[in-house]
N, C-alpha and C positions, 0 to 999 in steps of 0.2 A: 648283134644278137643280145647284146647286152641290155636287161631293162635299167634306163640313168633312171627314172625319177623313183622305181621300185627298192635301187640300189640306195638311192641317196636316203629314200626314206627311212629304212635300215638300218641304216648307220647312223642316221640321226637320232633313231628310235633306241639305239644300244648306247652312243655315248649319254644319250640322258640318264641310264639306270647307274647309279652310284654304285664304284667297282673298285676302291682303293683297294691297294695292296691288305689282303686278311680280311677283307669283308665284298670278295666275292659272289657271296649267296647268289645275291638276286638275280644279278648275271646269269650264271650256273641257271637257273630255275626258267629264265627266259632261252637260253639255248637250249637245253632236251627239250621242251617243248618246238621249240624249231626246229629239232635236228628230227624228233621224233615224225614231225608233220610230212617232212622229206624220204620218209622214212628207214633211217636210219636207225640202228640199234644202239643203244647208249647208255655208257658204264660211269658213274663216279665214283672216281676209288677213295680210297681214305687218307687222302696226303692234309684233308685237314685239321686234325687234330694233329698231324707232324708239324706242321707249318704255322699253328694259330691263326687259318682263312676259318671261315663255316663254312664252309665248302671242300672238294677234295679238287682232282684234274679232269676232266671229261675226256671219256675215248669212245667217239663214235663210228663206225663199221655199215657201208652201205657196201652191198654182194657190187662182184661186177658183172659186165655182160660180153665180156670176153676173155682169152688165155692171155693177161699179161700181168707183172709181178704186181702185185699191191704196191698203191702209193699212200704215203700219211703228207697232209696239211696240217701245219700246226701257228696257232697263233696264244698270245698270252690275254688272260682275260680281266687282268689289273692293270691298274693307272695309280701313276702317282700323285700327289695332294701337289694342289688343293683341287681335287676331284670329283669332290660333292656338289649338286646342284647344277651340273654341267647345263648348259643352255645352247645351243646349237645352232648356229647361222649363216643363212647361204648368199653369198653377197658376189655378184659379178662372176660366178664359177668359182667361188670360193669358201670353203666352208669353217668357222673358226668359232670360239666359243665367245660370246655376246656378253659376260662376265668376267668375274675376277676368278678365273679357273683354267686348268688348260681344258684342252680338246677331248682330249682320248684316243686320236686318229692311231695313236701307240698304246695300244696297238687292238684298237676296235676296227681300223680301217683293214686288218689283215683279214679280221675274222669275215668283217663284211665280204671283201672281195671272195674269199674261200665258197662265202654260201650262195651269193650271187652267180657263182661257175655252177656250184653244185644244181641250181634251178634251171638253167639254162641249157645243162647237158642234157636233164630230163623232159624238158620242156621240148627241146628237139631232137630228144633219144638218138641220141650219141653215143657209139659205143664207148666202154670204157673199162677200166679193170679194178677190180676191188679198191675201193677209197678207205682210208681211217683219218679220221680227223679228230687232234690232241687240242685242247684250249687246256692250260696250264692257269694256274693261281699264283701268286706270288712272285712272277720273274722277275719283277722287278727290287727286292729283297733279297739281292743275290741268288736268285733262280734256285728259288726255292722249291717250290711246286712241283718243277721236272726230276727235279733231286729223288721226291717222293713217288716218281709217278710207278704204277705198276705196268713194268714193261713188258710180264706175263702177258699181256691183253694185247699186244702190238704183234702184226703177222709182216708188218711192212720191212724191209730192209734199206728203203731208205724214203727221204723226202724232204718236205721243201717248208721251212719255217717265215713265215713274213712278218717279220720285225726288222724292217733297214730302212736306212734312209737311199736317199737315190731313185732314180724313177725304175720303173719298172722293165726290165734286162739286165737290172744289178743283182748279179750274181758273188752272194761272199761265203768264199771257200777256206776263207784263213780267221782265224782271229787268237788274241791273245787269253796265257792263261793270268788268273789275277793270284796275289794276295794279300792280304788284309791283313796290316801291324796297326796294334795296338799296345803304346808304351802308356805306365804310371812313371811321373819320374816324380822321387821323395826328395823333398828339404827337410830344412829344421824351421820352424816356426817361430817368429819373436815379432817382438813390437817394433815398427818401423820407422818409430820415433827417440825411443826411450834406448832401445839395447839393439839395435839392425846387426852389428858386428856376430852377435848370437847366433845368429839364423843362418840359414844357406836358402838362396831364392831359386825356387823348385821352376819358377818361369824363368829365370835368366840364364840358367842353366841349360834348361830345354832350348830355349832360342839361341844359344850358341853352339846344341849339338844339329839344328835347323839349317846355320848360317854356313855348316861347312857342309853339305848335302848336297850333291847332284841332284836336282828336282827339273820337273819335265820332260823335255824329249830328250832322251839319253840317245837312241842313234833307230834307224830307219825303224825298227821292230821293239824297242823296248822306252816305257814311260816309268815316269813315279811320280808322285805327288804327296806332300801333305797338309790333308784336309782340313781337321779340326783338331783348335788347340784351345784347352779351356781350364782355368784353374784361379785359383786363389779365395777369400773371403773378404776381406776389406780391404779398403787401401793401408788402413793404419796397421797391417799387420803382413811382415815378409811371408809371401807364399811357401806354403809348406807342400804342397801336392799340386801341379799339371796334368793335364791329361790330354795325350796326343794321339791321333790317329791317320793314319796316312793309307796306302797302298801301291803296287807294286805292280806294273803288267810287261809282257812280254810273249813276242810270236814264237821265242824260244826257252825250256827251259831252263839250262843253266844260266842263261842271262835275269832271268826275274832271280832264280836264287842267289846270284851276283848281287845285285840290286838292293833286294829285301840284306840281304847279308851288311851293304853296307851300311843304309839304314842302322840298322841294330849296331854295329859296333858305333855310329857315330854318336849314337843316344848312349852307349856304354863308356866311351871315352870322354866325355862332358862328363859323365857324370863322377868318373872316377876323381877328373883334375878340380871338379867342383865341391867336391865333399859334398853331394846325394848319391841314391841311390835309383835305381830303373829298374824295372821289371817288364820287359818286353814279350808279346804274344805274335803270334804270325799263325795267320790261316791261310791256306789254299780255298779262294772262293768255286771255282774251278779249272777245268785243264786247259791248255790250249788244243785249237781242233786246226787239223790241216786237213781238205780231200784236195785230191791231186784233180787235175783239171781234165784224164780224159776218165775221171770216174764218171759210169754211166749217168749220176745224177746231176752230174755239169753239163754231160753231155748233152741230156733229154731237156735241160732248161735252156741251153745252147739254141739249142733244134727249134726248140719253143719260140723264143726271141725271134729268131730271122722266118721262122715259120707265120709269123704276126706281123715283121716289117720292120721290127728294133734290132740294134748293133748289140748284141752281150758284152757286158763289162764283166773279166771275173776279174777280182779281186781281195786283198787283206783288208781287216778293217784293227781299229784299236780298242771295240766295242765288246762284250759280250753279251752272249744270248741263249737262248735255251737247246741250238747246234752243239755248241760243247758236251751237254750232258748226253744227247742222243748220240753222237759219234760216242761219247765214250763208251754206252752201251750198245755195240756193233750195227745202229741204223746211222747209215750214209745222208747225212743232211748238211743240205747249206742253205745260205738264208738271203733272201726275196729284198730289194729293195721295193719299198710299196709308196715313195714318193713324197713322206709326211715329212712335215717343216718344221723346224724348230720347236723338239718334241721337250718336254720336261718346261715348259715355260707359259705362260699365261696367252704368248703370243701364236702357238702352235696353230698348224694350220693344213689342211689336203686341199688341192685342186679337185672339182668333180671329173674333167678329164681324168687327171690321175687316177683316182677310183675307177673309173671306168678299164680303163689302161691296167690294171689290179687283177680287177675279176676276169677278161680278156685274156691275159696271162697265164691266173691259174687253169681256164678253162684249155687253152693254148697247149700245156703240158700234160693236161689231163690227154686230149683229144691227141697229141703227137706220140705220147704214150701207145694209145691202142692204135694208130695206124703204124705204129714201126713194131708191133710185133711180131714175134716169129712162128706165133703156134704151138712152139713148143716153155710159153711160161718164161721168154726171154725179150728181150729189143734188137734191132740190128739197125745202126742209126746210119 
């Protein structure tokens, strides 16, 4: 039922319009008009000026045409650099950007499959129950977008985000929550020729409260890492100021505030036996989200999967995504493996099966949706 060469085009025709993270617009501007054609009602709220996009979040609302609870599809509608200029290329069933740029398949290929169902149910009037579908700005900027979105506008209580890797039956109901340290650690400044003994080296410093760090995989459910370290002004002069940044995740939380905790004291201890000083920050980027597996929206994606002929994988990931912020504000979501390859890199890549296998899916849960309901505004799976 699927149209591949309607699909492909699509998607080919969205990763070309340049959509980095905060300059959105265009995007935005090219989906109401599609969403509208579909016809769908469609809201942009004002998360852009929250977020520094030009744009806000799209919440679009098509009625249903039967008794069962609203479902929302949500996909993000930024990519990260180098983003611009994207060029699109279909080589042997595979589609990858023909440049020095990534794809976009991360997550254009969500959006795609999402509208491809959406055509296809109308196309062969399928029942189905009130749809809203979120395209979000900014997720990838620490899921920014969702942060601002207005949830006033959402009737769904729950549903189904496609941003994962994995082919399509990967179902991720766990993920971790993050946080973001950011230390200065101070020296003292001198010539590193003339008077070095003067100084206190603000980078040697740093890299020895570094070298005593648990970094990595700390144990089945919780990471750390740190990212970028950057400081000083010349060689000929002892570093007076580092600056280090790192973060923190965990499917639990007192294990991330474990974690970030020792972080911090270990950048506080350096700097004490070093004669500098640190000034350490920690943000909560967001929560971690658990849905238990026989919640109905694992369930209905479950159904979905063997419904189509795939084995459901549920699953943790160590990733996050715009599921956090929706569970956090009481809509039940987990998030869609949609099959994309090696996302964040120039090499990034989708299968056109896979895409196909996408939109198949969402239509899948759409359409299992309205046959398992009860009539009275519920599922019985």
């Amino acid at each position: 039922m699927i149209n591949r060469d309607r699909l492909v085009a699509e998607f080919m025709e969205m990763v070309r319009v340049d959509s980095e993270s905060r300059h959105e617009g265009n995007m935005a501007k090219l989906l109401v008009e599609k969403l509208q054609q579909l016809g769908f009602t469609v809201y942009v709220d004002d998360a852009g000026p929250k977020t520094g996009s030009d744009t806000g979040n799209l919440v679009a609302r098509l009625p249903g045409s039967t008794d069962v609870p609203a479902l929302m599809f949500s996909a993000h509608m930024d990519t990260v650099s180098p983003g611009r200029g994207i060029n699109p290329v279909e080589e042997n069933g595979v589609i990858r950007s023909a440049g020095a740029t990534v794809l976009g398949a991360d997550d254009k290929a969500g959006i795609a499959a999402i509208l491809e169902a959406v055509r296809v149910l109308q196309e062969q009037k399928l029942p189905h129950g009130e749809l809203e579908l979120v395209f979000t700005v900014c997720e990838e900027v620490g899921l920014s977008g969702v942060k601002f979105l207005d949830f006033s506008r959402l009737k769904a209580r729950m549903g189904y985000v496609l941003d994962s890797n994995g082919p399509a039956g990967t179902i991720i109901n766990q993920g971790p929550s993050q946080d973001e340290i950011y230390a200065e650690m101070m020296g003292v400044a001198a010539h590193a020729g003339i008077n070095p003994e003067d100084g206190v080296n603000a980078i040697q410093v740093a890299s020895r409260a570094i070298a005593t760090m648990q970094l990595g995989r700390i144990d089945h459910e919780t990471t750390a890492n740190i990212g970028i370290i950057s400081g000083g002004v010349a060689i000929n002069i002892v570093p007076e100021k580092v600056m280090i940044k790192g973060e923190t995740r965990s499917l639990q939380e007192q294990k991330r505030i474990k974690q970030t905790q020792a972080i911090r004291d270990a950048l506080e201890q350096a700097a004490r036996e070093g004669g500098a000083q640190v000034e350490v920050k920690v943000e909560t980027i967001y929560p971690a989200m658990a849905v238990p597996v026989d919640a109905p929206v694992v369930q209905l994606a479950q159904k979905a999967a063997r419904d189509l002929g795939l084995e459901p994988v549920v699953k943790g990931t160590g990733g996050g995504s715009d599921t956090h912020i929706f569970n956090e504000h009481g809509i039940s979501a987990v998030n869609l493996g949609i099959a994309m390859q090696k996302v964040h890199t120039t090499d990034e890549c989708i299968t056109v099966d896979d895409l196909i296998l996408d939109a198949s899916y969402v239509l899948a849960i759409i359409s299992t949706a309205a046959n398992c309901a009860t009539g009275k505004g519920e599922w019985a799976f």
